[in-house]
C-alpha positions as CSV (number, residue, x, y, z in Angstrom):
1,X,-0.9,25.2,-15.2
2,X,1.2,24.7,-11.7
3,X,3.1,27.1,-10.3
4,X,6.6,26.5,-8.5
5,X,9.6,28.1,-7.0
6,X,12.8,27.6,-9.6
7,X,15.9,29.6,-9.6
8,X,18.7,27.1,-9.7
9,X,17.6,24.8,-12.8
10,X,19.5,26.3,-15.6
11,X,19.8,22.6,-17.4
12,X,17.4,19.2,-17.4
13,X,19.4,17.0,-15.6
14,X,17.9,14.2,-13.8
15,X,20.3,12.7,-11.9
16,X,21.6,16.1,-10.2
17,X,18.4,18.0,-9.5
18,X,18.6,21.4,-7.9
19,X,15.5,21.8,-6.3
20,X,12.2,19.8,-4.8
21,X,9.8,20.7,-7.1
22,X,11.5,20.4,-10.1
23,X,12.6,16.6,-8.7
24,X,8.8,16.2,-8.5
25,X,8.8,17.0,-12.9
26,X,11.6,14.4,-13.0
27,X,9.8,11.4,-11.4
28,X,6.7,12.1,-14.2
29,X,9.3,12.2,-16.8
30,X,11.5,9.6,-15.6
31,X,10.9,5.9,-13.9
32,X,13.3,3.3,-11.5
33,X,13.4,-0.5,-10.7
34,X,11.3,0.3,-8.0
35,X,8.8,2.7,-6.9
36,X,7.2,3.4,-3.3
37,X,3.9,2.7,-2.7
38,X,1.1,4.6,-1.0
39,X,2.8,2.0,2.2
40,X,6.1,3.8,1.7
41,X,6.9,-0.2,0.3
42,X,9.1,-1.1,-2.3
43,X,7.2,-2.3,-5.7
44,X,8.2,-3.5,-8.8
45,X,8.6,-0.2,-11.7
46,X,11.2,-1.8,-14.6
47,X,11.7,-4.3,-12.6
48,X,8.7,-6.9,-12.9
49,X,10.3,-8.8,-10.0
50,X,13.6,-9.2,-8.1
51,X,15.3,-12.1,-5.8
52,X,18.1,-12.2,-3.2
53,X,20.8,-15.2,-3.0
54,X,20.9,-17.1,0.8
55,X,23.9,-14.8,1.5
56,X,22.0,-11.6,1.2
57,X,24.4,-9.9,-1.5
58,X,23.5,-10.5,-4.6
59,X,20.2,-9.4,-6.2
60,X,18.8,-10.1,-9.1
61,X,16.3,-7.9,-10.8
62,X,14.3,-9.2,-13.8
63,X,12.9,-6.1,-16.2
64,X,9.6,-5.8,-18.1
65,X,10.4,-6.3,-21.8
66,X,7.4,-4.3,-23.2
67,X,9.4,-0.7,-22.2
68,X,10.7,2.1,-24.4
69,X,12.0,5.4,-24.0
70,X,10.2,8.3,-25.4
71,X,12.1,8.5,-28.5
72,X,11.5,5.2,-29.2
73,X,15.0,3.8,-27.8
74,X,14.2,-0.3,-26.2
75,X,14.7,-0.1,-23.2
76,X,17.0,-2.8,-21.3
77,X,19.5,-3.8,-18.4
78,X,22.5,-1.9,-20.0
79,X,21.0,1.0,-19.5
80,X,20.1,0.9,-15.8
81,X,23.7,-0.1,-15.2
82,X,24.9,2.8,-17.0
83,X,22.4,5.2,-15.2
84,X,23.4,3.4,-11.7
85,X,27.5,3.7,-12.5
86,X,27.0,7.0,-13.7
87,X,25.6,8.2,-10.0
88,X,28.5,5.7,-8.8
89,X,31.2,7.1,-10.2
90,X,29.7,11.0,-9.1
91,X,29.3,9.7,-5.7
92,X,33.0,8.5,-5.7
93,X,34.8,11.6,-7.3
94,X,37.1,13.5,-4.6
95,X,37.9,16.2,-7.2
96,X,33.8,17.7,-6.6
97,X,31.9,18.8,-3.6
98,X,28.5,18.0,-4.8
99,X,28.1,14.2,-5.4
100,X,24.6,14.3,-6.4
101,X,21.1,13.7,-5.1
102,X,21.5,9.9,-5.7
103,X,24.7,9.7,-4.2
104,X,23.9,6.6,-1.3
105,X,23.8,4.1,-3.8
106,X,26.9,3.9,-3.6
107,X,27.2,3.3,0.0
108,X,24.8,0.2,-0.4
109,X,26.5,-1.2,-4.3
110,X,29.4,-2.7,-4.6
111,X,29.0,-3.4,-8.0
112,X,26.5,-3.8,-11.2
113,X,26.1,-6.0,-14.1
114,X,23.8,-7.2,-16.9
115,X,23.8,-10.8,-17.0
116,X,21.9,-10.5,-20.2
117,X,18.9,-7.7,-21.7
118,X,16.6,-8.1,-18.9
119,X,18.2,-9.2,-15.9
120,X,20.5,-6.9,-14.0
121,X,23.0,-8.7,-10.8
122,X,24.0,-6.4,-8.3
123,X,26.5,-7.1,-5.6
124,X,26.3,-5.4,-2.2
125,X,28.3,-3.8,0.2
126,X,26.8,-5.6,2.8
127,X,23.4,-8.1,3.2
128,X,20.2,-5.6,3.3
129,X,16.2,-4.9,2.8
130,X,17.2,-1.4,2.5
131,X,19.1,-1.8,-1.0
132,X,15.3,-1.8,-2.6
133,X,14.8,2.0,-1.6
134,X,18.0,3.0,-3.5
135,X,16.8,1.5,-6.4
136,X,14.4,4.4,-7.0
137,X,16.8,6.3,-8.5
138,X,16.0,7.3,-12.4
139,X,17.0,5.7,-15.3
140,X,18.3,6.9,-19.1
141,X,19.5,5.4,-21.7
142,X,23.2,4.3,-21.3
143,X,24.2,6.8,-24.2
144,X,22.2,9.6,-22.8
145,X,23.8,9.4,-19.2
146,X,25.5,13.0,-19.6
147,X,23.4,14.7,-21.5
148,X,20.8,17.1,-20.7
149,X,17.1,16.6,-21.2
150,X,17.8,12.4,-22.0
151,X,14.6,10.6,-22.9
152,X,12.9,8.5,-20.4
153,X,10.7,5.8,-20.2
154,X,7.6,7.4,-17.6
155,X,3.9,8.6,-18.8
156,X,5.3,12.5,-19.3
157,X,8.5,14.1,-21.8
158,X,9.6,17.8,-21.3
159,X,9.3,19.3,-24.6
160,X,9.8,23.1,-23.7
161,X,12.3,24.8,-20.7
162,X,12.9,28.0,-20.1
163,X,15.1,28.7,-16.9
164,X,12.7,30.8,-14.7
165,X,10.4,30.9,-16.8
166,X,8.4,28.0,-17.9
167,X,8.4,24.6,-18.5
168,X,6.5,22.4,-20.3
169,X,5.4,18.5,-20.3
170,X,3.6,16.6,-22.5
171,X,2.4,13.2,-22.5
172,X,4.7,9.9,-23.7
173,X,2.9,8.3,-26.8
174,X,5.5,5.5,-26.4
175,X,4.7,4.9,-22.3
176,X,4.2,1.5,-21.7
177,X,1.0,2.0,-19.5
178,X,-2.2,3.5,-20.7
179,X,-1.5,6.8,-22.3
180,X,-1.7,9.8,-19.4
181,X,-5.9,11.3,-19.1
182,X,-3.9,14.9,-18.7
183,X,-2.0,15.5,-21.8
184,X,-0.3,18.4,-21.3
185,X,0.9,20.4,-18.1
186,X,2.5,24.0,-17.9
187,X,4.9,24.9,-14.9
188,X,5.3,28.5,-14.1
189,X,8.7,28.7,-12.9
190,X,8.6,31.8,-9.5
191,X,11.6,33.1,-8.3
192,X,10.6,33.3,-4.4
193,X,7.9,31.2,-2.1
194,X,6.3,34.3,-1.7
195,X,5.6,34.8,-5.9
196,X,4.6,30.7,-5.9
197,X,2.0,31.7,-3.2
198,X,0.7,35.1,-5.4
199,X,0.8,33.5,-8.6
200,X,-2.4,31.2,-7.5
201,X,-3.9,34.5,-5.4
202,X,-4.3,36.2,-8.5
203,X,-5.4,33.3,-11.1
204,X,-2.4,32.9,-13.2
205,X,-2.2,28.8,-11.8
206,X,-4.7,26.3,-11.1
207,X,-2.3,24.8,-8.4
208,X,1.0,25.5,-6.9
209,X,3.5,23.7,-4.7
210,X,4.8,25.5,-1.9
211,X,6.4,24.9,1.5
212,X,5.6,28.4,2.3
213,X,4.1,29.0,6.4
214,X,2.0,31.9,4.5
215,X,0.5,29.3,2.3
216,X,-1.2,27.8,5.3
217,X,-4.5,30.5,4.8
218,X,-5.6,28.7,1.8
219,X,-6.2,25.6,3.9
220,X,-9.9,27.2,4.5
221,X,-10.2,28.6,0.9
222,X,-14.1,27.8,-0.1
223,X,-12.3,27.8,-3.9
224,X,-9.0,26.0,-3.0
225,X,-8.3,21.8,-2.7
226,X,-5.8,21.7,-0.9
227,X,-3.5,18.5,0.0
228,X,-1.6,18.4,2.4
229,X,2.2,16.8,1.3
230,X,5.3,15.0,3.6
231,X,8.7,16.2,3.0
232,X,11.7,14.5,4.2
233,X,13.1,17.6,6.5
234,X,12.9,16.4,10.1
235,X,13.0,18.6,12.8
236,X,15.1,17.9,16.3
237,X,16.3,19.3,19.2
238,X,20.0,18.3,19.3
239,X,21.4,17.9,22.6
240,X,25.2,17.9,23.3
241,X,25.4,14.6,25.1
242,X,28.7,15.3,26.9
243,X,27.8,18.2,28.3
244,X,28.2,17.7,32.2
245,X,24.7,19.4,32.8
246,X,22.7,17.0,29.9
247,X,22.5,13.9,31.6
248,X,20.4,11.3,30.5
249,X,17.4,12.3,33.0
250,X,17.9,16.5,31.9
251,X,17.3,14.9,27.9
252,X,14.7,13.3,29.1
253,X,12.8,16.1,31.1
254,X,12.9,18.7,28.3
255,X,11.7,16.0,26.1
256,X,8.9,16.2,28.3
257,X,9.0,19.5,28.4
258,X,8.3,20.4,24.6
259,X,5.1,20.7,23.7
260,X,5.2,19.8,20.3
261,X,0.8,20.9,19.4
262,X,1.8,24.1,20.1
263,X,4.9,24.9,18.3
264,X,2.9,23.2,15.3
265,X,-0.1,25.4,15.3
266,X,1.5,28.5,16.2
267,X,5.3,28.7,14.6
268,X,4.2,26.5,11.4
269,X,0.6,27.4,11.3
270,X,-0.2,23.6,11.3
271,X,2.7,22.9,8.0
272,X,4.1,19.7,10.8
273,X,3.6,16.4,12.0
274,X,4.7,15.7,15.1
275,X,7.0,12.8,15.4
276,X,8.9,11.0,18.4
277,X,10.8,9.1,16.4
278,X,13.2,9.5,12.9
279,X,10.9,7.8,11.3
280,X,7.4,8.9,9.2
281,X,4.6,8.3,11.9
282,X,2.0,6.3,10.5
283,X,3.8,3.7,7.8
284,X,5.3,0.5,8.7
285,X,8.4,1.7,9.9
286,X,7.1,3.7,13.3
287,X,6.9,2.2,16.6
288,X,3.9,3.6,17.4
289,X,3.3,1.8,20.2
290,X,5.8,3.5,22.7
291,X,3.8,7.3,21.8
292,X,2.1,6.9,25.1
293,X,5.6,6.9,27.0
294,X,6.5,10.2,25.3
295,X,4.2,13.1,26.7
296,X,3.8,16.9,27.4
297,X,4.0,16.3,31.3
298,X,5.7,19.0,33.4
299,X,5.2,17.6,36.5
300,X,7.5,14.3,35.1
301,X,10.1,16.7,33.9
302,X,10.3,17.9,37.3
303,X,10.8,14.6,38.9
304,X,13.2,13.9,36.3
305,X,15.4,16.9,37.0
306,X,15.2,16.5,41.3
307,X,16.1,12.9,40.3
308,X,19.4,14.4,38.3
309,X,20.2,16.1,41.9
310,X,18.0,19.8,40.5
311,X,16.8,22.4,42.8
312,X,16.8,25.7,42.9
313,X,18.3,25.9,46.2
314,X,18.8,29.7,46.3
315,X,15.3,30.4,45.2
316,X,16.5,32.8,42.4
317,X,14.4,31.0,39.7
318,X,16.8,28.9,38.2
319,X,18.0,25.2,39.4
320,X,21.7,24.3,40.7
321,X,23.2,21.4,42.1
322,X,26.8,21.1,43.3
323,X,29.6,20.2,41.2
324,X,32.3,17.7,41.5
325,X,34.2,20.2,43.3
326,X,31.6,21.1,45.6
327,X,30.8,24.2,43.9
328,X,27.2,25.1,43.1
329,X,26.4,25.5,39.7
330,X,22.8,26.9,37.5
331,X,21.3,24.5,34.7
332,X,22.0,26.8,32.1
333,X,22.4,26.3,28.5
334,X,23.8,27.3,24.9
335,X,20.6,27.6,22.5
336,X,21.6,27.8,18.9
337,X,19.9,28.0,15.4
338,X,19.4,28.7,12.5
339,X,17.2,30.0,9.8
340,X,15.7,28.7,6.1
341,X,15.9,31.0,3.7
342,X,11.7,31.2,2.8
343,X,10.4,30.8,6.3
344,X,11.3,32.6,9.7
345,X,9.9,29.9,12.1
346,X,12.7,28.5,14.2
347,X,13.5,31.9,16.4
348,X,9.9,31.5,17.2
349,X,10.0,28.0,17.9
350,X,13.1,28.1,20.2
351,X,11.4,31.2,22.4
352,X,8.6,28.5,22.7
353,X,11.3,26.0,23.6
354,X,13.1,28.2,25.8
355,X,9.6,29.6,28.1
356,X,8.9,25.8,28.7
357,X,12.4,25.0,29.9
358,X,12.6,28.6,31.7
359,X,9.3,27.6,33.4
360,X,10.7,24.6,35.3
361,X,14.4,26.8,36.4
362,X,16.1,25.8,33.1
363,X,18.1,28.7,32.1
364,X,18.6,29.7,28.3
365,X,21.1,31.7,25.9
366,X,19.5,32.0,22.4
367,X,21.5,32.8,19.8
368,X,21.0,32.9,16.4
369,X,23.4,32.1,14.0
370,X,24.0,31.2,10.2
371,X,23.6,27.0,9.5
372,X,27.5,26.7,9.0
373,X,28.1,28.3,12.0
374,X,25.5,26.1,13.6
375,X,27.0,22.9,11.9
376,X,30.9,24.0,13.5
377,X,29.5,24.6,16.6
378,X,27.8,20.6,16.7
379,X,30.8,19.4,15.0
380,X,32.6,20.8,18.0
381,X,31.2,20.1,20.7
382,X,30.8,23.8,21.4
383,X,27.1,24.0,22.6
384,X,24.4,22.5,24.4
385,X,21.2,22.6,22.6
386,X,20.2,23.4,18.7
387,X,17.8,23.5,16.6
388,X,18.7,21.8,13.6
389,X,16.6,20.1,10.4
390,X,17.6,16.5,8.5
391,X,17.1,15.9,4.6
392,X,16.5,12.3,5.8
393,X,17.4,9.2,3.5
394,X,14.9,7.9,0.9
395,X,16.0,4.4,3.3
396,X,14.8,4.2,6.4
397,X,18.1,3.9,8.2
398,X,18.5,6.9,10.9
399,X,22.3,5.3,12.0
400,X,23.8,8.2,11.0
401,X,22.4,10.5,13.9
402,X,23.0,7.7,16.7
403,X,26.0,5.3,15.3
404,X,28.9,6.2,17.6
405,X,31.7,6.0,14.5
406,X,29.6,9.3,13.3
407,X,30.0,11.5,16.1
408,X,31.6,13.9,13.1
409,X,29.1,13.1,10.8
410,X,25.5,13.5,11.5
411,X,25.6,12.1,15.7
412,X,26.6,15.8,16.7
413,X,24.9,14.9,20.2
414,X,28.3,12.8,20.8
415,X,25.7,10.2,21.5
416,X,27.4,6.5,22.6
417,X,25.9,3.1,22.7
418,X,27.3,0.2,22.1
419,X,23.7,-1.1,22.1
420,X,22.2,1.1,19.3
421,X,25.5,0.6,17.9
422,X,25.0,-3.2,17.4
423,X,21.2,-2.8,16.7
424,X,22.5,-1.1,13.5
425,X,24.4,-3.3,12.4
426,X,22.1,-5.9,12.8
427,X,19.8,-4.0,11.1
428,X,22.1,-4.1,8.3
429,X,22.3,-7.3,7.7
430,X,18.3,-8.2,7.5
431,X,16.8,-8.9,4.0
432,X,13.2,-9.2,4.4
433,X,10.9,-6.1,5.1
434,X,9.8,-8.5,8.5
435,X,13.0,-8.8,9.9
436,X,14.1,-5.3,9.2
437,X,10.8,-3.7,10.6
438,X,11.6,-5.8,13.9
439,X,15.0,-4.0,14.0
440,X,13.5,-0.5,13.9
441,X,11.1,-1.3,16.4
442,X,14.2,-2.2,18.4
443,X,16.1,0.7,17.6
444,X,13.2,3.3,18.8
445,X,13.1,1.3,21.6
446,X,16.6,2.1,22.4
447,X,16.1,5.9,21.5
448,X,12.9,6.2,23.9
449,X,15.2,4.9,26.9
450,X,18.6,6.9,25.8
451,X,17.3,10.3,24.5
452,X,19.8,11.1,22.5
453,X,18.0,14.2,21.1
454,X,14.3,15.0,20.8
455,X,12.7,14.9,17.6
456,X,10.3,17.1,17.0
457,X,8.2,17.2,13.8
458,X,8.1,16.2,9.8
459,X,7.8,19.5,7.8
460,X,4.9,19.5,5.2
461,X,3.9,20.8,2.6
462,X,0.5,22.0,0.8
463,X,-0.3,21.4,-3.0
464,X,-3.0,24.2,-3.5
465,X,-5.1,23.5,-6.2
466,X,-8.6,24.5,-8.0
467,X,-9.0,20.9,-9.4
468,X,-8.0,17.8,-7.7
469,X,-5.9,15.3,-9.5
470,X,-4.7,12.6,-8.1
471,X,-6.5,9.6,-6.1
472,X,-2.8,8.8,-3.9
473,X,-3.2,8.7,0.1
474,X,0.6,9.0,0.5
475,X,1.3,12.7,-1.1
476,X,5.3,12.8,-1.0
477,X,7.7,15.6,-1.6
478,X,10.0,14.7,-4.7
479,X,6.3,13.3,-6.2
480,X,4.1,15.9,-6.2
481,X,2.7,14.5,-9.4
482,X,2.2,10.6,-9.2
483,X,-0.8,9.7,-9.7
484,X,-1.1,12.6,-12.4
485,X,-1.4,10.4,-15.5
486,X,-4.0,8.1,-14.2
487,X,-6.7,10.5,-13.0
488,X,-10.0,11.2,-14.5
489,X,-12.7,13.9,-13.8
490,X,-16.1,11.7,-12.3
């Protein structure tokens, strides 16, 4: 029995899920093309294999023929191109706000065919290694494609729901792989963090999922496993390039500046991993290589800052510099953010911010403010610094935050390089995992040197549990679960 936070689940719908942990039930009930692997690398799922033509836009995916759907339905290429035009077509329609979970397949598919049972053709947008990631999205059978609770083909079916209640999963007798070791599992739905957290305090789970700063204490618990899971939420420090006091070497001194340990330990009670980069430290994809150049070291920030024409002339504790006009003026700064609804940690982590940059004569206005007003403010141009998180992209493709053409999109730090800019798009254009690594490498190059904006930290999660149940080095929010089907008390 695991316990986890549901309130906005009112239907089973797999290609428009409302919240993490329920996306986590999804991915047991429901497989892809492609999975990724403990390597964060693309491997074959219903697709046995897959080829790309010399141009780069076409692939060709060829699909196991031994697969059925838990009610018995064959499954075949019709149906993934019904399941992939059906988060196509949501992606595309102006008349609705929300375009689904799935929706950047359709940046990346231009269109999709079954050239016969087993082998789907798709045509890109554009030549690139990143179309495999997309292909993770879930697939039903192509009459099933609206309706709620369709079958799937993975090792678990949900037999039972009851919205915030309970729901129920029980193993696939028709999955394709070795039937699942644990049969049967029971979700207790919780309506806050806070009731996830108390329903394993007092025995009513054996595990629980939760996100939750105050589930940090059972780290230590002599009766607890506890594992410790990645989400996708990055963490930065957004930086209004074009402010006249942010200059390249100011970015780069209160990078220096932030000391990322101790915002960690203390704000998140450890529930972070620190991160220079918008990319997940460890897998193939982080340059880790250029860490070294990106350190807690006040006595560079200060160099950095008298090198940006700093001092604090008048001794009053805060640093000036004349203007174009020839009047002086402080290095001060508009400090904005914003709050998540379950945990209060970025007013503590912006004081934090704030002391460090206070220390050196960087001056500070903190204000708090709702995450729309925050979002205007960036979209404007109306600040200086903010504290902001990033649901990043199941691809690892960051463009958004440093592409000059989305200044009004996601680059809110009015960050310009025609550099990055072409690094991008050659980026775009690789097909092999080799070539498009070498890109990224190039790209957080190009970050260290600019500074756009600082990135601080991965948000994690803990999967609490009395029993451990999975063998997977690479626990991932959104699949909470792998690994589920396959594991066997020694």
């Amino acid at each position: 029995m695991i316990g986890i936070q549901s309130t906005k689940t009112l239907l089973i719908r797999p290609f428009e899920p409302k919240e993490a942990d329920i996306l986590s039930v999804y991915n047991a009930v429901y497989e892809s093309l492609v999975y990724l692997d403990d390597s964060y690398l693309p491997q074959p799922c219903l697709a046995e294999s897959w080829e790309v033509s010399a141009t780069g836009k076409t692939w060709t995916f060829y699909l196991r023929q031994d697969v059925r759907f838990s009610n018995g339905l064959p499954f075949s290429a019709k149906d993934v191109v019904a399941s992939a035009n059906y988060i196509i077509d949501k992606a595309k329609d102006e008349n609705i706000t929300d375009h689904g979970f799935y929706q950047n397949l359709n940046r990346y598919v231009d269109s999709i065919s079954a050239k016969d049972d087993y082998t789907v053709v798709i045509t890109t947008k554009r030549p690139c290694y990143g179309l495999l990631f997309q292909m993770t999205f879930p697939v039903v059978p192509e009459g099933y494609v609206h309706a709620d609770n369709p079958p799937g083909t993975g090792p678990y079916v949900i037999t039972e729901f009851h919205a915030g209640e309970r729901m129920w999963l029980s193993a696939n007798t028709n999955w394709w792989k070795a039937q699942p070791q644990v049969r049967e599992i029971l979700f207790m739905l919780q309506n806050t963090s806070s009731d996830v957290v108390e329903s394993y305090e007092f025995a009513q789970v054996q595990a629980v999922f939760t996100r939750s700063v105050a589930g940090a204490q059972h780290k230590t618990g002599a009766n607890s496993l506890t594992m410790s899971y990645r989400t996708n939420q990055l963490e930065c420090l957004y930086m209004n390039n074009s402010s006249r006091e942010l200059s390249v070497e100011v970015r780069q001194a209160i990078r220096a500046l932030i000391d990322k340990s101790k915002i960690i330990s203390t704000a998140y009670m450890g529930l972070a991993v620190p991160s220079n980069f918008p990319f997940y430290p460890g897998t193939w994809m982080y340059n880790d290589s250029l860490d070294a150049s990106i350190t807690h070291d006040v006595a560079e920030a200060k160099r950095l800052l008298a090198e940006a024409g700093w001092e604090d002339s008048d001794e009053n504790g805060v640093l000036d510099r004349l203007n174009s006009e020839g009047e002086p003026e402080n290095l001060h700064l508009r400090f904005f953010y914003y709050e998540e609804p379950d945990n209060d940690v970025r007013e503590e982590t912006a004081n934090i911010i704030a002391a460090a940059l206070a220390e050196v004569g960087i001056s500070t206005k903190i204000t708090a403010m709702t995450m729309t007003d925050v979002q205007n403010r960036m979209k404007n141009g109306t600040y200086d610094l903010a504290l902001v998180g990033f649901a990043m992209d199941v691809t690892p493709d960051p463009g958004f935050m440093l592409m000059s053409d989305n200044i009004r999109s996601g680059n809110y730090n009015k960050y310009k390089s025609s550099k990055m800019d072409e690094l991008f798009k050659s980026l775009r254009k690789q097909v092999t995992q080799e070539e498009y690594r070498q890109k990224l490498m190039e790209i957080q190059y190009q970050f260290l040197q600019d500074c756009p904006f600082v990135c601080l930290y991965w948000r994690t999660g803990n999967v609490i549990s009395r029993y451990m149940y999975t063998t997977c080095r690479d626990v991932r929010e959104y699949e909470l679960l792998r690994g589920i089907e396959s594991f066997t008390t020694r």
